[in-house]
Steps between C-alpha positions, in 0.01 A plus 500: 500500500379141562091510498310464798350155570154485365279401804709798702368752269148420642653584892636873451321787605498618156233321293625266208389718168522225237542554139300303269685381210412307165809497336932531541467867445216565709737342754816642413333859555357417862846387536668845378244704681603360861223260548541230768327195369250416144252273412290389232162591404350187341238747310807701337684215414191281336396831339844575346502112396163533352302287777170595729557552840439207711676165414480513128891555458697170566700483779812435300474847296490674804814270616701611192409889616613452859837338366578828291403690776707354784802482245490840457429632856649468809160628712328298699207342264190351589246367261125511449369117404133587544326177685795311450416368138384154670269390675742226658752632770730280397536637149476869625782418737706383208453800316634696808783319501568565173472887521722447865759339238561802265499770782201572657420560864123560552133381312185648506207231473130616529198359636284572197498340147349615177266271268617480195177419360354864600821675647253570823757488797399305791623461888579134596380353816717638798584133564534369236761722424700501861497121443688524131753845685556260793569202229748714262702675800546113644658394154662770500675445858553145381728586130690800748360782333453840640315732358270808649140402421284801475128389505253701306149506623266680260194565784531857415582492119197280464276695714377190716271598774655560823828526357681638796383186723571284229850627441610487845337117564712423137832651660483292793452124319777629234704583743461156689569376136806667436470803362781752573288797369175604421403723189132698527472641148193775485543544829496915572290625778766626760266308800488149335846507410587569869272255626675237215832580656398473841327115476833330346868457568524498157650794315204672338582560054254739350452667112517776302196660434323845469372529881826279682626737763807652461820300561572682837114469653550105367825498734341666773195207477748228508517394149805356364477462118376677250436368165465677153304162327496575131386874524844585378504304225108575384660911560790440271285327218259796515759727462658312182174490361475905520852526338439275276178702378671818521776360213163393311373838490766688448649331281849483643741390765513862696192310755830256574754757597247797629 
């Protein structure tokens, strides 16, 4: 059965549940297990690479992944390139075009960017950054490429004060920008998700995490993504690291096959 088109996924009364992926087989198992669409969690991937989060793993490393990936899968794919690993539209939009090349059909770019000095994340200016959105999605009209660009805006992740009213005055100048979706990660109070929803045409992505809602109150609100991030992946290297403790102590391969 042919996939459905990505930006459709985000227009259904079900909500999109994205899988997360780091790797072909990651992918290849959302695939087997009926899910509609993957993406790539840039923490996974820089972790399994042997990066820090946040711009430390080079752009083309995390090219090489995506080409395996979209080789191997015929899901939908969209991929995670953090603030866009430029500072210059231009470039950003270049690197789009790139990923567009080999497969994929949505981005996620966020409004926050880590120091690599003291890995201390910080929000950028609410202009600044709608002026460098509205400057990539122009380029990217101009070289004909299509993508769904799913803006992360890390109000709630970072705590900022007034988070809610900051959100929702974000949504609206990304939108005018070109945004095609808006991601609230740490987002999970049932009332300022609503609220989120109810400011923006925009189709509202949240994330996995111990107090999200469950999938069917996050339909009912209006949501229509959900992410895992790399909570899957940080899962499946704590359970390794219990097998692979279990073989230490008892001194044989049964932990493997028990």
């Amino acid at each position: 059965m042919k996939p459905v088109p990505f930006p459709l996924l985000h227009q259904q009364t079900t909500t999109l549940l994205l899988c997360n992926v780091w790797d072909v087989a990651s992918a290849k198992t959302a695939e087997q297990l009926g899910f509609m669409a993957i993406g790539t969690s840039s923490a996974a991937i820089a972790r399994m690479l042997g990066y820090a989060d946040g711009e430390h793993m080079p752009f083309e490393e995390l090219l090489f992944i995506v080409k395996r990936i979209t080789a191997c899968s015929d899901l939908p794919l969209t991929v995670d390139i953090e603030a866009g690993f430029s500072d210059d539209a231009q470039i950003t939009a270049g690197y789009i075009k790139g990923l567009a090349q080999v497969g994929v059909v949505g981005i996620n770019i966020e409004d926050s960017k880590v120091n690599k000095t003291n890995e201390e994340r910080v929000l950028m200016n609410e202009n600044s950054f709608a002026g460098y959105l509205s400057a990539l999605t122009t380029q990217l009209v101009k070289d004909n490429i299509t993508v769904f660009i799913n803006v992360r805006t890390d109000t709630f992740l970072l705590g900022v004060e007034e988070a809610l009213q900051e959100t929702q005055k974000r949504a609206k100048l990304y939108q005018a920008a070109g945004a095609d979706g808006l991601f609230v990660p740490c987002i999970v109070e049932t009332e300022a998700i609503e609220k989120v929803v109810n400011s923006t045409i925009l189709p509202v992505n949240v994330m996995c995490l111990p107090a999200l809602p469950d999938f069917e109150t996050l339909k009912l609100l209006g949501v229509k993504r959900i992410s895992m991030g790399n909570f899957l992946f940080d899962a499946l290297q704590d359970d390794l690291s219990v097998r692979l403790s279990k073989i230490q102590q008892a001194d044989s391969f049964q932990p493997i096959f028990g």
